[in-house]
matplotlib code that plots the C-alpha trace (Angstrom):
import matplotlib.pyplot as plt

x = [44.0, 41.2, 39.0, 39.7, 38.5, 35.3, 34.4, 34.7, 32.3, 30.0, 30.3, 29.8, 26.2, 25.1, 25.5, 24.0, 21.2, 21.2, 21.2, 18.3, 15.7, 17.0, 16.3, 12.7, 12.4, 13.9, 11.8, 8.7, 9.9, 10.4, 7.1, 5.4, 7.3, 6.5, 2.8, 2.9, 4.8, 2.2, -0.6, 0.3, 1.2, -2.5, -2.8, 0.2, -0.7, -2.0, -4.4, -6.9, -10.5, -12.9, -16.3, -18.9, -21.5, -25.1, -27.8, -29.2, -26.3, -25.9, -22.1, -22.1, -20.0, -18.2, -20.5, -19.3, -20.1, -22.0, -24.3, -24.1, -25.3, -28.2, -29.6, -29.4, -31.4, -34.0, -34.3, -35.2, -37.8, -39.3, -40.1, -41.7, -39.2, -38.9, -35.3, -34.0, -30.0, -28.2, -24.7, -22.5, -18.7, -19.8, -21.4, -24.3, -28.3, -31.2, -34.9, -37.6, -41.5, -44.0, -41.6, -38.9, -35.6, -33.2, -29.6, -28.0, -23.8, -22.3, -18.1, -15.7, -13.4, -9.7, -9.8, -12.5, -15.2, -18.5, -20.0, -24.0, -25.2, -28.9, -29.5, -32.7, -32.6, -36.8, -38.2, -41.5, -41.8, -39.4, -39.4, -38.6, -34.9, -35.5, -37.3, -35.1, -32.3, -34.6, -35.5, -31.7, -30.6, -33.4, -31.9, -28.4, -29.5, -29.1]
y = [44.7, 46.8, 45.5, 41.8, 43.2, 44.7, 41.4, 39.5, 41.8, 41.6, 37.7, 37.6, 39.6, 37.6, 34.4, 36.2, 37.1, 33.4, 32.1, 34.3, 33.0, 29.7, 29.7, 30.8, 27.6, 25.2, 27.0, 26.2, 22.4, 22.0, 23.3, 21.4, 18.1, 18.8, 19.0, 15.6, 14.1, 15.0, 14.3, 10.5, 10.1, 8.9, 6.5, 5.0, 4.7, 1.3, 1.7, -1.1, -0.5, -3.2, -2.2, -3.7, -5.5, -3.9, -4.9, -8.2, -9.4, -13.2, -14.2, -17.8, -20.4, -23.5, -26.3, -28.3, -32.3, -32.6, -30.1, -30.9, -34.8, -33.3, -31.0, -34.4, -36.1, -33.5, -33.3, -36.8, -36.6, -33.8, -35.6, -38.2, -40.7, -43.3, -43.2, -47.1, -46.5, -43.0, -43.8, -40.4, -42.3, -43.7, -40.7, -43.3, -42.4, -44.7, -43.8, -45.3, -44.3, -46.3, -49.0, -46.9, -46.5, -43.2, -43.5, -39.8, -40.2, -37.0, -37.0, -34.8, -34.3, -33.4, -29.5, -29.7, -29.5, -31.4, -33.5, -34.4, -36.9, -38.3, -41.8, -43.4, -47.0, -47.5, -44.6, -44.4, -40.7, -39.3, -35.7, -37.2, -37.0, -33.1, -32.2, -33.9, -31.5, -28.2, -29.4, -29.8, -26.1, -24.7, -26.1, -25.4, -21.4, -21.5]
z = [-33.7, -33.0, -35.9, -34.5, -31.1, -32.4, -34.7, -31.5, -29.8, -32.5, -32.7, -28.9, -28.9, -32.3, -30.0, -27.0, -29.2, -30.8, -27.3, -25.8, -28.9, -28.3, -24.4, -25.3, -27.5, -24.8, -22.4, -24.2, -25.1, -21.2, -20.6, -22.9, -22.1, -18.6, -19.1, -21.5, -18.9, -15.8, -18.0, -18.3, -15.0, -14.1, -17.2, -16.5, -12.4, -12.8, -10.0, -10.9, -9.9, -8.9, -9.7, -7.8, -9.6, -10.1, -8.3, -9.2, -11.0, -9.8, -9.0, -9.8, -8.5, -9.5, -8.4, -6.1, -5.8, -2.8, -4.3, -7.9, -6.7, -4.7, -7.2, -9.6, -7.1, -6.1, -9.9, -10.3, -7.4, -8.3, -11.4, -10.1, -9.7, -6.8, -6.1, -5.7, -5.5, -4.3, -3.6, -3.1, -3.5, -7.1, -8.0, -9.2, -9.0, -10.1, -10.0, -11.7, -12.8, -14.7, -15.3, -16.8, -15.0, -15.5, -13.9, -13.4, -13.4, -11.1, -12.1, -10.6, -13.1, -12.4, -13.0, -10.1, -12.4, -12.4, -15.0, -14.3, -17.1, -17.2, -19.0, -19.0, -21.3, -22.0, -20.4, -21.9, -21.6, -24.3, -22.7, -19.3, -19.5, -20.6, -17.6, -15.3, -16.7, -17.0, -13.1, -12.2, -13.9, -11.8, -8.3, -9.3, -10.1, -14.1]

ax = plt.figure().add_subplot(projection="3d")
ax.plot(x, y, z, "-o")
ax.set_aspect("equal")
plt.show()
């Protein structure tokens, strides 16, 4: 009996010494998980962060008709062209110079979008229809 008492004791401070080294390692897991844990806290935050813009960065703007059908016009004066017909509700322009007559077309389309398109059918001046549309990306900002 006194042997079994004794291997029990023995087998009792083996585990308490087992346990001990053990506690050290779960000790040090926990620490460890904790500081993974806390250091992906702010990653996972999701705070979003709008920057503003440098300066000089132009913001632009979908164009809207009313300005889009200006710009078309302006375009065609400042060219040189007598405007004849500007009707806003068909979108139509007509303007002619030196005999030559250039229609613009100014579409909303149905994702609010605008469509500007210049024709001209005997323009004399083939670079005409060019300037009219480096005049119109000047007045709408491009």
């Amino acid at each position: 009996m006194m042997l079994r008492g004794t291997d029990r004791s023995h087998a009792v401070t083996r585990e308490r010494v087992r346990g001990e080294r053990n506690a050290g390692v779960v000790a040090a897991f926990r620490r460890l998980l904790l500081m993974v844990v806390c250091g992906s806290l702010p990653l996972m935050a999701g705070c979003p962060y709008y920057a503003v813009p440098p300066p000089g960065t132009v913001i632009t703007t979908p164009a809207s008709f009313n300005r889009s059908f200006s710009a078309a016009a302006g375009a065609m004066q400042d060219e040189g062209l007598a405007i004849t017909v500007q009707d806003p509700g068909s979108g139509t322009i007509v303007g002619g110079i030196d005999g030559g007559v250039v229609q613009a077309s100014v579409r909303q389309q149905a994702d609010g979008s605008v469509v500007v398109q210049f024709d001209s059918k005997n323009a004399r001046d083939p670079s005409l229809l060019d300037r009219i549309s480096r005049s119109y990306d000047r007045r709408m900002g491009r």
